[in-house]
N, C-alpha and C positions, 0 to 999 in steps of 0.2 A: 754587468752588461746593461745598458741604457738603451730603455724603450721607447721611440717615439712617443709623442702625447699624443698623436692619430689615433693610434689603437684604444687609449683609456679612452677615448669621445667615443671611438667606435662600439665599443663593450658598454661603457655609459648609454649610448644611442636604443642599442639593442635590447639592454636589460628594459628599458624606461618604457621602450614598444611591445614589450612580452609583459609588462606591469597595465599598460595600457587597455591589451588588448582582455588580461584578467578582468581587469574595472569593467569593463564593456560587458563579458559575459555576464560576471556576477549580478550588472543592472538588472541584464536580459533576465537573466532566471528568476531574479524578484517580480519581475514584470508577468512572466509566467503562472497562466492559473493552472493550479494542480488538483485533477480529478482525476480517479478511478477508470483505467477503460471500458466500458460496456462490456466485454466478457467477462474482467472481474467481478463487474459487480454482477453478471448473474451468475459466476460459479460460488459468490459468495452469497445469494439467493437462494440458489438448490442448496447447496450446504444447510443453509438455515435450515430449508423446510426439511429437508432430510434427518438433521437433530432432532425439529419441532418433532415429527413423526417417531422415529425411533427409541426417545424417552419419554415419550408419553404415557402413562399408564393408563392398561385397559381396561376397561368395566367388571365388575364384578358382576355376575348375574347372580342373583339368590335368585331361589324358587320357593315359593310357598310350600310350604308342608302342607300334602291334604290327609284330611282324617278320615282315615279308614272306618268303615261300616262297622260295628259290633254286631254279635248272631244272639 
């Protein structure tokens, strides 16, 4: 069965506008600056300080020894 050559320009057209329109995004998205949004970076803030805090090791208190009186 014999296909018009309509159709293969037509498929050709299409594929070549769906190719197109990839090139275009992919620009865009290079063109794109990528930052963090402000609530990630404070739940990645509390996280921090919430670490800093929880492994920190806490003081040792020593106490002087007092010397007892002799009788």
């Amino acid at each position: 069965m014999y296909e018009q050559p309509s159709i293969h320009m037509e498929l050709a057209r299409q594929r070549h506008d769906v190719f197109l329109a990839e090139a275009k995004r992919a620009m865009l998205a290079g063109q794109v600056e990528r930052r963090p949004s402000e609530t990630v970076a404070l739940v990645k803030k509390v996280a921090a300080s919430l670490g800093t805090l929880l492994t920190r090791k806490q003081p040792v208190v020593v106490r002087q020894t007092q010397l007892q009186p002799t009788a």
